[in-house]
OpenMM code with the backbone's topology and positions (N, CA, C; nanometers):
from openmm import Vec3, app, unit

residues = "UNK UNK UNK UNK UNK UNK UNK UNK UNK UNK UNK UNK UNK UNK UNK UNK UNK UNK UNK UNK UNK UNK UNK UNK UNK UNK UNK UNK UNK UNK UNK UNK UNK UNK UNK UNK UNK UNK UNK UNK UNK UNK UNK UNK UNK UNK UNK UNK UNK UNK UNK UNK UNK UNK UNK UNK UNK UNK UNK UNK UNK UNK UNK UNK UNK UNK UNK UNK UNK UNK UNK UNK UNK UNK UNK UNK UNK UNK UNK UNK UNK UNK UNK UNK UNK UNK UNK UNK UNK".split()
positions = [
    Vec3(1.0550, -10.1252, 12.7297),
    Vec3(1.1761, -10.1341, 12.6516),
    Vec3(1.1864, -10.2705, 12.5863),
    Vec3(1.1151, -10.3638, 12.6449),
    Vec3(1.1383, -10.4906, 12.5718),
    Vec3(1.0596, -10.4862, 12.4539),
    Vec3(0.9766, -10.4148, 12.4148),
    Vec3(0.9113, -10.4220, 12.2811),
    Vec3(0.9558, -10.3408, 12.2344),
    Vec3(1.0129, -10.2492, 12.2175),
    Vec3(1.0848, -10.1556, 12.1271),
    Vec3(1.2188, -10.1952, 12.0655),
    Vec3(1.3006, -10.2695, 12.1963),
    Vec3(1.4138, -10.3110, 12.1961),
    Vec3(1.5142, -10.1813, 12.2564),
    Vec3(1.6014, -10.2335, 12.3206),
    Vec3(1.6836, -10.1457, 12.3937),
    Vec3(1.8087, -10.0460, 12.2594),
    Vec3(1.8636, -10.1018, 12.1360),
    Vec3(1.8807, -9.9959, 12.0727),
    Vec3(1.7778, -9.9028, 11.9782),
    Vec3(1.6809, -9.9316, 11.9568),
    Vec3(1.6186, -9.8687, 11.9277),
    Vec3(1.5738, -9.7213, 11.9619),
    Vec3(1.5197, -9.7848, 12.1360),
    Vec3(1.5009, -9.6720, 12.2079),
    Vec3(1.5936, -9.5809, 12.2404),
    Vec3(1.7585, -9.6073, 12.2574),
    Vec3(1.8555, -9.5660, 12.2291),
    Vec3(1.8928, -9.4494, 12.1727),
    Vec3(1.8447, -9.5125, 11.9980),
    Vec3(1.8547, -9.4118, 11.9066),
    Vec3(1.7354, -9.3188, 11.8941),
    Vec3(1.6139, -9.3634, 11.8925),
    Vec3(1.4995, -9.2441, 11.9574),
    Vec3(1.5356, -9.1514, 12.0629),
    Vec3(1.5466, -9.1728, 12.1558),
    Vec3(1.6040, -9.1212, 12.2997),
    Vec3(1.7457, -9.0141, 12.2059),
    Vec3(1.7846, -9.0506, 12.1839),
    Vec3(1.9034, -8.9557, 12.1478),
    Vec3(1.8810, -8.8805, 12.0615),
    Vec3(1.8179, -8.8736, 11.9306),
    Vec3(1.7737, -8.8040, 11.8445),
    Vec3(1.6319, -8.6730, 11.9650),
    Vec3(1.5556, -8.7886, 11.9964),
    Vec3(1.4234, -8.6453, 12.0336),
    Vec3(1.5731, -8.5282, 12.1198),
    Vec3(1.6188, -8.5774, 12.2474),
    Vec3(1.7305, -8.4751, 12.2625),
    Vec3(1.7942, -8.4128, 12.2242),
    Vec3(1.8525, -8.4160, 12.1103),
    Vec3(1.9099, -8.3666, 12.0622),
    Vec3(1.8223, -8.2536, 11.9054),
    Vec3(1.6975, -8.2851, 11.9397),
    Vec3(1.5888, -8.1713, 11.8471),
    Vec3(1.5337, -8.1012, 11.9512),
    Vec3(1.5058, -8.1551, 12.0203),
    Vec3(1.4683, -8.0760, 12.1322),
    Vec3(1.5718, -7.9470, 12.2050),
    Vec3(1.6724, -7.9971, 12.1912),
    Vec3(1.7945, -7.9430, 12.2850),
    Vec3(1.8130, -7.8100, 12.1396),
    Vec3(1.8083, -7.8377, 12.0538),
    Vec3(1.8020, -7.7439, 11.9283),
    Vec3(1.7419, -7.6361, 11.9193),
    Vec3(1.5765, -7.6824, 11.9514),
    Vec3(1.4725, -7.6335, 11.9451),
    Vec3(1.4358, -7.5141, 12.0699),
    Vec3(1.5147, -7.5896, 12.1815),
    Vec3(1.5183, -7.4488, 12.2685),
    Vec3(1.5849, -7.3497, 12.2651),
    Vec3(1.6948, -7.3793, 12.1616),
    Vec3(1.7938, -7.2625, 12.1400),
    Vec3(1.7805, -7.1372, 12.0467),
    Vec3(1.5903, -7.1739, 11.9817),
    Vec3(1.5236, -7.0944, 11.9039),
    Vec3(1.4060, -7.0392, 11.9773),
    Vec3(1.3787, -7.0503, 12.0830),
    Vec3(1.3063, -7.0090, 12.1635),
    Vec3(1.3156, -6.8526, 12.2136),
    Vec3(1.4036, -6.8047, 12.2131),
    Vec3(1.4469, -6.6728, 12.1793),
    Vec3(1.3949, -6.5987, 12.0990),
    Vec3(1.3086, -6.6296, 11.9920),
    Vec3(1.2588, -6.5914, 11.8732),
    Vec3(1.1352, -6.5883, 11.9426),
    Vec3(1.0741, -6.6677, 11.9667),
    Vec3(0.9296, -6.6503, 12.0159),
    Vec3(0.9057, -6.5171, 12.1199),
    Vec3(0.7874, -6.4567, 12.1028),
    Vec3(0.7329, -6.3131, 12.2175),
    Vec3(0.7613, -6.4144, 12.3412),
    Vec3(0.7746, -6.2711, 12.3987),
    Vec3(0.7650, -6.3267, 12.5484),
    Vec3(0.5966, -6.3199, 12.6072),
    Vec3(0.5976, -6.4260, 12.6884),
    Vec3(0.4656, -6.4196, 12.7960),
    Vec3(0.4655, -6.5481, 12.7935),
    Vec3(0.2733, -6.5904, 12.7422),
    Vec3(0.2436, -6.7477, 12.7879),
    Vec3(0.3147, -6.8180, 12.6516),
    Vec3(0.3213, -6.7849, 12.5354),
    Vec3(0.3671, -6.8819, 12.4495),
    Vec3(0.4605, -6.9376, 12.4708),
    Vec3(0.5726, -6.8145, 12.5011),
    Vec3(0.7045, -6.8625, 12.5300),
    Vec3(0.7486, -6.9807, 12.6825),
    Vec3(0.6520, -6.9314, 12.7400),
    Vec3(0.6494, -7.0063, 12.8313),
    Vec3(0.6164, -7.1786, 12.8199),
    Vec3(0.4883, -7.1689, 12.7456),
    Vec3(0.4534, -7.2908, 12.7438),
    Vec3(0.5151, -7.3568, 12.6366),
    Vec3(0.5369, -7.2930, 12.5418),
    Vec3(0.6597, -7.3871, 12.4336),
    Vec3(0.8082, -7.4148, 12.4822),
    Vec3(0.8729, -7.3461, 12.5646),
    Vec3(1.0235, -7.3916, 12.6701),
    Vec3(0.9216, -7.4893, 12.7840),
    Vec3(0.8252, -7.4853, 12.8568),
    Vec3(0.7780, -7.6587, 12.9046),
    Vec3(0.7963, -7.7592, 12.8375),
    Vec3(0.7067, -7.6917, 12.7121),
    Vec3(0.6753, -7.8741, 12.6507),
    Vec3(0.8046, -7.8943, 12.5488),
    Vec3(0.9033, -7.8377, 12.5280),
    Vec3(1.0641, -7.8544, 12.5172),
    Vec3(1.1116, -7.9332, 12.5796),
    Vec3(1.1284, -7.8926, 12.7287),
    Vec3(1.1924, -7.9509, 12.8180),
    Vec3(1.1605, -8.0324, 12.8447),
    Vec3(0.9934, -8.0551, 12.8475),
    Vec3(0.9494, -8.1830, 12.8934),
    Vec3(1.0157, -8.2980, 12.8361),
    Vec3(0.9694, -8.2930, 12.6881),
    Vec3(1.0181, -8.3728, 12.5311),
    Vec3(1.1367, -8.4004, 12.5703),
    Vec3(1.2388, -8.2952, 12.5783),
    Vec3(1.3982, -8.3550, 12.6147),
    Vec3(1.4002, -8.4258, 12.7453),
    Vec3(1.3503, -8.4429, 12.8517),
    Vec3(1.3761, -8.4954, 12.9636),
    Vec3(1.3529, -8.6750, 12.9045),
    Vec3(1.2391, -8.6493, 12.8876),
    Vec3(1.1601, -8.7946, 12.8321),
    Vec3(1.2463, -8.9034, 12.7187),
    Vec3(1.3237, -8.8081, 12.6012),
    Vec3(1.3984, -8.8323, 12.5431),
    Vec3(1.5872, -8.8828, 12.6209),
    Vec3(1.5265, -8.8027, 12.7055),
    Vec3(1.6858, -8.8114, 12.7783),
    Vec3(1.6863, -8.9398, 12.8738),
    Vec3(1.5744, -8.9789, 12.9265),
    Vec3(1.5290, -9.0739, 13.0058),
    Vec3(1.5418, -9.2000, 12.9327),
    Vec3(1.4832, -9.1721, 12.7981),
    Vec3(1.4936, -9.3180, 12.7019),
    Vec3(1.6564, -9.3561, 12.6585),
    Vec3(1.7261, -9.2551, 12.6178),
    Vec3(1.8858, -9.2927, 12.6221),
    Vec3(1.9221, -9.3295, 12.7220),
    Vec3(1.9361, -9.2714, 12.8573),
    Vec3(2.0046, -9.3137, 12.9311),
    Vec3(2.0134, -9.4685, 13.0201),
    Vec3(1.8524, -9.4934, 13.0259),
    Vec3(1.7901, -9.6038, 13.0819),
    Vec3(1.8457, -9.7282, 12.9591),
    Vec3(1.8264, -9.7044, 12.8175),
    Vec3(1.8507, -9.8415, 12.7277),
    Vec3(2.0205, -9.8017, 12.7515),
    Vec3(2.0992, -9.7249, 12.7719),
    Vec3(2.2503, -9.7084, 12.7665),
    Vec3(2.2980, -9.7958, 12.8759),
    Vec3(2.2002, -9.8427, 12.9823),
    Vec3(2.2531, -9.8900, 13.0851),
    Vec3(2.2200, -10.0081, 13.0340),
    Vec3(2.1367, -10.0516, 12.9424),
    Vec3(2.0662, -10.2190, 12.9072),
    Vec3(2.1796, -10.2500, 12.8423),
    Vec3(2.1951, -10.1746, 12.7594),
    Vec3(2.3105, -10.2179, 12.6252),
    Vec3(2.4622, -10.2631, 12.7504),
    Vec3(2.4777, -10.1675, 12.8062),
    Vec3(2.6265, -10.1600, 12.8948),
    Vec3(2.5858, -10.2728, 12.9655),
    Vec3(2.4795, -10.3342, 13.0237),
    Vec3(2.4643, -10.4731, 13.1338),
    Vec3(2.4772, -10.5643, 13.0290),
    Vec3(2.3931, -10.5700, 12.9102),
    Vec3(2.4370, -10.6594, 12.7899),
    Vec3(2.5717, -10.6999, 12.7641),
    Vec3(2.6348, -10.6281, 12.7190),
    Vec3(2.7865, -10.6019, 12.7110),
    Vec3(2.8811, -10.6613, 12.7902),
    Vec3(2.8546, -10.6261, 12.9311),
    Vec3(2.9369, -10.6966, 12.9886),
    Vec3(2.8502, -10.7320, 13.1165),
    Vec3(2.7988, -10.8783, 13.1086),
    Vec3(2.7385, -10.9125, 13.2130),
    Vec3(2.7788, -10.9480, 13.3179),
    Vec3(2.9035, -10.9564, 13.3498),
    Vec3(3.0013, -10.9529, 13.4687),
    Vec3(3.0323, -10.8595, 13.5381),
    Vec3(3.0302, -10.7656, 13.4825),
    Vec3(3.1088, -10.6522, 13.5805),
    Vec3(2.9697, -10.5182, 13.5213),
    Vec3(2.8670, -10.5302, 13.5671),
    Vec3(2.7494, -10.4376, 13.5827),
    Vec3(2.7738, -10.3067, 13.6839),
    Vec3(2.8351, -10.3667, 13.8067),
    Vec3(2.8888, -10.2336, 13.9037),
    Vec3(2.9834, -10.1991, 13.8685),
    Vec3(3.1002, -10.2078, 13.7556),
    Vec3(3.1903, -10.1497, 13.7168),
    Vec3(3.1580, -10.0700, 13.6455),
    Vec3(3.0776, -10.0823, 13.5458),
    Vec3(3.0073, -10.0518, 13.4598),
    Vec3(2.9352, -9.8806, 13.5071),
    Vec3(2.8237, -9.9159, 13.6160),
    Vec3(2.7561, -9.8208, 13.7079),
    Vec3(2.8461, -9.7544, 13.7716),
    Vec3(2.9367, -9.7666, 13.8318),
    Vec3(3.0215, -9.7215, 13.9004),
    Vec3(3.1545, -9.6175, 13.7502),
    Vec3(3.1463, -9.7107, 13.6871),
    Vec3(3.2600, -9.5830, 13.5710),
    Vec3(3.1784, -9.4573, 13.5169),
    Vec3(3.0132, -9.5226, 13.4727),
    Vec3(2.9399, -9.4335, 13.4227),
    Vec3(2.9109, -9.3013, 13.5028),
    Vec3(2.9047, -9.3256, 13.6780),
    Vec3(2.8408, -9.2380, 13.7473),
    Vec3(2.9792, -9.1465, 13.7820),
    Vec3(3.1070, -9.2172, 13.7873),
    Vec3(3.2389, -9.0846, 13.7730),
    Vec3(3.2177, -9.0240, 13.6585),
    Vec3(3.1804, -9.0629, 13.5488),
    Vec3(3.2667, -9.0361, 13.4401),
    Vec3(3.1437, -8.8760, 13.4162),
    Vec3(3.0327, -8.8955, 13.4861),
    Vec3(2.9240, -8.8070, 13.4553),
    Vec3(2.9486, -8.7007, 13.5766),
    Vec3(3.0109, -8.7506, 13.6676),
    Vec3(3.0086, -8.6522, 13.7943),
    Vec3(3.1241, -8.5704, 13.8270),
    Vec3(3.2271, -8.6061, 13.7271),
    Vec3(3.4085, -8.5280, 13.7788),
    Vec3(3.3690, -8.3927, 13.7086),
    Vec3(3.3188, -8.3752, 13.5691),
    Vec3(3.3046, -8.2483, 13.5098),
    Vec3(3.2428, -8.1305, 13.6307),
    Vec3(3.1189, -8.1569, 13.6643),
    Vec3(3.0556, -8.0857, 13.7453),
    Vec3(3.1257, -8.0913, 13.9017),
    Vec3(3.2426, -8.1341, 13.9219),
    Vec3(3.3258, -8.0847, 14.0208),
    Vec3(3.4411, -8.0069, 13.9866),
    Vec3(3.4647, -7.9922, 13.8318),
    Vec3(3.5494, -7.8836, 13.7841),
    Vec3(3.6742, -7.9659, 13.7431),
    Vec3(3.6629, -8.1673, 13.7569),
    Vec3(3.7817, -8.1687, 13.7263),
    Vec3(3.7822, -8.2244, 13.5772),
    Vec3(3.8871, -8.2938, 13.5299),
    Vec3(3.9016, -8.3347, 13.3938),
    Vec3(3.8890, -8.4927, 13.3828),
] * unit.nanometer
topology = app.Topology()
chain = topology.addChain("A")
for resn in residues:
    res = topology.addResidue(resn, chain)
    for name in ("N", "CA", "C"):
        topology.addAtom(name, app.Element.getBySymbol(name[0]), res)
């Protein structure tokens, strides 16, 4: 990340996800068997990898930002990602 730079990768990271995340939603179109199969892998793969590069520079930028309060930071990000998937608001 230090040679790319942390927004950079950012905005890479967010874009491949979000083609990717697209791209599986056309996957439906493809026959079923090995194609389909192996084109929803290397989808998912692509989006994971992509998803990995946002999230990892999102935390550089947020320690950047505020270099004082890093566990506030970690600590708001990891509610703010975890209340949905307990059903609340």
């Amino acid at each position: 990340m230090t040679t790319i730079g942390s927004k950079r990768m950012f905005t890479v990271g967010l874009f491949m996800t979000g083609v990717t995340a697209i791209l599986f939603g056309f996957l439906n179109l493809l026959p079923a068997g090995s194609l389909f199969f192996w084109a929803s892998l290397v989808i998912r793969c692509l989006e994971a990898l992509g998803d990995a590069c946002f999230v990892t520079s999102s935390f550089a930028i947020s320690a950047k930002c505020f270099p004082g309060r890093i566990a506030t930071v970690v600590v708001s990000w990891a509610n703010g990602s975890s209340r949905p998937g307990l059903g609340k608001e």
